[in-house]
C-alpha positions in Angstrom: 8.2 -67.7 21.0 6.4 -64.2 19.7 8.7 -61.5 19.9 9.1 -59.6 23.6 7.4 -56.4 22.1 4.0 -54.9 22.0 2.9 -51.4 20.2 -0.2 -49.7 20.8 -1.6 -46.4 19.3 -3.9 -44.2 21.9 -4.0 -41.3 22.7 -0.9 -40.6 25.2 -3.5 -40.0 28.5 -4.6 -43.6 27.8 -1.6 -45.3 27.0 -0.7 -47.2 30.9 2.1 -46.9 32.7 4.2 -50.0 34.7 1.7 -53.4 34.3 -0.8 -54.0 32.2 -2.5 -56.9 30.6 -3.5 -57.5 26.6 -7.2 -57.0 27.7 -6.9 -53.5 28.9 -4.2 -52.6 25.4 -7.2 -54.0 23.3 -9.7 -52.2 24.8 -8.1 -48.2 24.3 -9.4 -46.5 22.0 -7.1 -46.1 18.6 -7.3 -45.4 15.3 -10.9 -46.1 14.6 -11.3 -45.3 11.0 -9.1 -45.5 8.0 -9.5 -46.2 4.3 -9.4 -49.0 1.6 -7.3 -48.7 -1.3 -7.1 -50.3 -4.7 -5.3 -49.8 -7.6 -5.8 -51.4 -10.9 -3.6 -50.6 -14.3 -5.8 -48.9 -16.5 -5.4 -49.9 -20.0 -8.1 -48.2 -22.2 -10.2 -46.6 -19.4 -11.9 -43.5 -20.2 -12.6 -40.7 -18.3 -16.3 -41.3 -19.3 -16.1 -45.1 -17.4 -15.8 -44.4 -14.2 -19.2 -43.2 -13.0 -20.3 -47.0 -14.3 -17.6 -48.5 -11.8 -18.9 -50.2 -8.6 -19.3 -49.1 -4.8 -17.1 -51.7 -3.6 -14.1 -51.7 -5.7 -14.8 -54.9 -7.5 -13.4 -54.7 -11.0 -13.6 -58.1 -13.6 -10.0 -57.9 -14.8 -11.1 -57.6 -18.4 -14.2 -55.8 -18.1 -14.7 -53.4 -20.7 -12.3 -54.9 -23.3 -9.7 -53.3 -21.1 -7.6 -55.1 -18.8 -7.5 -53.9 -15.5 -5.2 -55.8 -13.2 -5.3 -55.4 -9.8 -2.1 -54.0 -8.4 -2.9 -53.0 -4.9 -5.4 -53.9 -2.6 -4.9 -52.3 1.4 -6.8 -50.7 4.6 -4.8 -48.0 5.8 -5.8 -46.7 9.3 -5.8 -43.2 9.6 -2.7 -43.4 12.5 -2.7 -39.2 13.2 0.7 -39.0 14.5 -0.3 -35.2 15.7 -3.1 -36.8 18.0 -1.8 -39.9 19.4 1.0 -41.3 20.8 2.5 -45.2 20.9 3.4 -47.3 23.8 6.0 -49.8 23.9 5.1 -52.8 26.4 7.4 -55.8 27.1 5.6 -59.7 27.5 6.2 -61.3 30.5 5.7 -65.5 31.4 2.3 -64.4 32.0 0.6 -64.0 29.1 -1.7 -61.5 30.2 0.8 -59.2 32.1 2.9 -56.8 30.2 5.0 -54.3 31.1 5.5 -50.3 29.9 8.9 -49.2 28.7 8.2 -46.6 26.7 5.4 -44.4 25.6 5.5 -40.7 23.8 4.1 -39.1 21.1 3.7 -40.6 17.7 5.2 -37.0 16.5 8.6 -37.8 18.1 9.2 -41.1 16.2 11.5 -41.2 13.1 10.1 -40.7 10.0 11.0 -42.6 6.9 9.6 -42.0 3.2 8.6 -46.1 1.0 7.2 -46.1 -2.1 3.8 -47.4 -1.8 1.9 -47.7 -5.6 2.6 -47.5 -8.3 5.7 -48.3 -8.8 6.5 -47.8 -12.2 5.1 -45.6 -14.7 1.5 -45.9 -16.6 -2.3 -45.7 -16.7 -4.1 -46.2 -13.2 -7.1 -46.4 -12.0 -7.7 -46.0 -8.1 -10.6 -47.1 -5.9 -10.8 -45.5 -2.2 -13.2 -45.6 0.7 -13.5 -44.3 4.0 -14.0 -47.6 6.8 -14.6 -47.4 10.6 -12.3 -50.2 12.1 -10.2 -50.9 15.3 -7.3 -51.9 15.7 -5.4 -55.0 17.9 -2.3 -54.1 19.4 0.7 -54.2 17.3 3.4 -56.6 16.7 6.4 -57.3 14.8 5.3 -59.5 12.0 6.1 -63.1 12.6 8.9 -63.9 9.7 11.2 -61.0 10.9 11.6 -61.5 14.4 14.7 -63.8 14.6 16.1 -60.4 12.8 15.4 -58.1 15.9 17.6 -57.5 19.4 15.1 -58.0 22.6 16.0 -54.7 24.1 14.1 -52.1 23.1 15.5 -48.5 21.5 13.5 -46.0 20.8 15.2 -45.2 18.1 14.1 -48.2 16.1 11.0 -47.0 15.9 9.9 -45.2 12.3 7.0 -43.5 10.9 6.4 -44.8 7.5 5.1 -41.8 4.7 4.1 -42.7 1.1 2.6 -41.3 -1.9 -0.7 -43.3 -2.6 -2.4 -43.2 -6.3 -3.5 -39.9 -7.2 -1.9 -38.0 -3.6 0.4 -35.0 -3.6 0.9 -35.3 0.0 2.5 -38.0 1.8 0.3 -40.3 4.0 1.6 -42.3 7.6 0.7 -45.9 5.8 2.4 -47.7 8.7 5.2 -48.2 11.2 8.7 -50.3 11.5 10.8 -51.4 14.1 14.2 -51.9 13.5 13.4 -52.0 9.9 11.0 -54.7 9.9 6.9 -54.4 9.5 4.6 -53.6 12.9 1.2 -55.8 12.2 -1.8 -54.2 13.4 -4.9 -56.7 13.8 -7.5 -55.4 11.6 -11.4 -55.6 12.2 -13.6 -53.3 9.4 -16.9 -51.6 10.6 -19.4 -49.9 8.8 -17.8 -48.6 5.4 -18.9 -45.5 4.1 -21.7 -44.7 1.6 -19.8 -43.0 -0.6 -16.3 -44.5 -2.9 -14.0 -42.5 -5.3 -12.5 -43.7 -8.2 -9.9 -42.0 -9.9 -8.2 -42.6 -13.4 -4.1 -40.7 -13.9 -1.6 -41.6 -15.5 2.4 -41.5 -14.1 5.0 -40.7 -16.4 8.5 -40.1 -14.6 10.3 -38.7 -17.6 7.7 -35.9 -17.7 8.2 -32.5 -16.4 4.6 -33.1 -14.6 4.9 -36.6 -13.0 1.7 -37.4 -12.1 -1.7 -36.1 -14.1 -5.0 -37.0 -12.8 -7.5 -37.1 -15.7 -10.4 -37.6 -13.6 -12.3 -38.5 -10.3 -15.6 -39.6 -9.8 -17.5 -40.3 -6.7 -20.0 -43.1 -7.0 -22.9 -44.1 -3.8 -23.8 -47.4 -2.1 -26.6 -48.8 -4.4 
């Protein structure tokens, strides 16, 4: 049986109180855009490469007698913890009736730093694009619910912040509950026209970590 608990991200004016169903969670309005990431090890890539790379991030692992292996490959949804807020709804026998038992601002929750990519130190090449989606209620993900109690705590609930490729700044790339991934049903819209690619290199034992060498921004053909 799916775990007890249900997450959605809304504003908090939208977010219901008492019953509800899983048609009316589905159909707020969250997060409706967010952005693809890849990240590929960089080899020999030059500076002077990347306005030939594509729009969509597709990369032949050894094209230009470099290899470029593919590292990371995500859609992060741009969650705005300072707009929206989660709500916390309980399953019932009926499957379509659920029931509210917490709801607040996305702000309040615990926040928590992971390491996103990379991981270890080298030449990178990065690939990000801006994508209109929505998003399906969340859920624990399937393998780690045995792990969780059925009552809910707020308290279990954590923000998850990252540095991604090239970033200075830390970005919400998720949510946990008691320690264990929140899956958020994914489906992509219209993606945008334009993509950036971006070549750095990470060196930990430097006095300057991270060194972008360059960005490009390359159109929809």
């Amino acid at each position: 049986m799916a775990h007890p608990l249900v997450f959605r991200i809304a504003p908090l004016a939208q977010l219901p109180e008492g019953e509800t169903s899983w048609t009316a969670l589905r159909a707020l309005q969250g997060p409706s855009t967010g952005f693809s990431l890849r990240l590929f090890s960089a080899a020999e890539t030059e500076t002077s490469d990347l306005a030939a790379l594509p729009w969509d991030g597709q990369l032949d692992p050894g094209g230009g007698g470099a290899m470029r292996r593919l590292i990371c490959d995500a859609v992060v949804p741009h969650f705005d913890p300072q707009a929206n807020a989660i709500g916390v709804y309980e399953r019932s026998p009926d499957p379509e009736v659920l029931r509210c038992l917490d709801r607040f601002p996305l702000q309040e929750a615990v926040n928590e730093t992971c390491w996103f990519y990379p991981t270890h130190d080298g030449r990178f090449l990065s690939w990000e694009r801006e994508e209109a989606l929505s998003l399906e209620p969340g859920v624990v993900a399937s393998e780690a619910e045995a792990a969780l109690p059925e009552s809910y705590e707020r308290s279990q609930l954590a923000l998850l912040w990252s540095l991604l490729a090239d970033d200075e700044s830390l970005t919400c790339v998720g949510l946990t509950y008691g320690g264990q991934r929140i899956e958020w049903g994914q489906c992509l819209g219209q993606p945008a026209p334009e993509a950036r690619w971006s070549l750095f290199s990470v060196d930990t034992e430097a006095e300057v970590s991270l060194t972008v060498n360059a960005r490009q921004a390359v159109q929809a053909s």
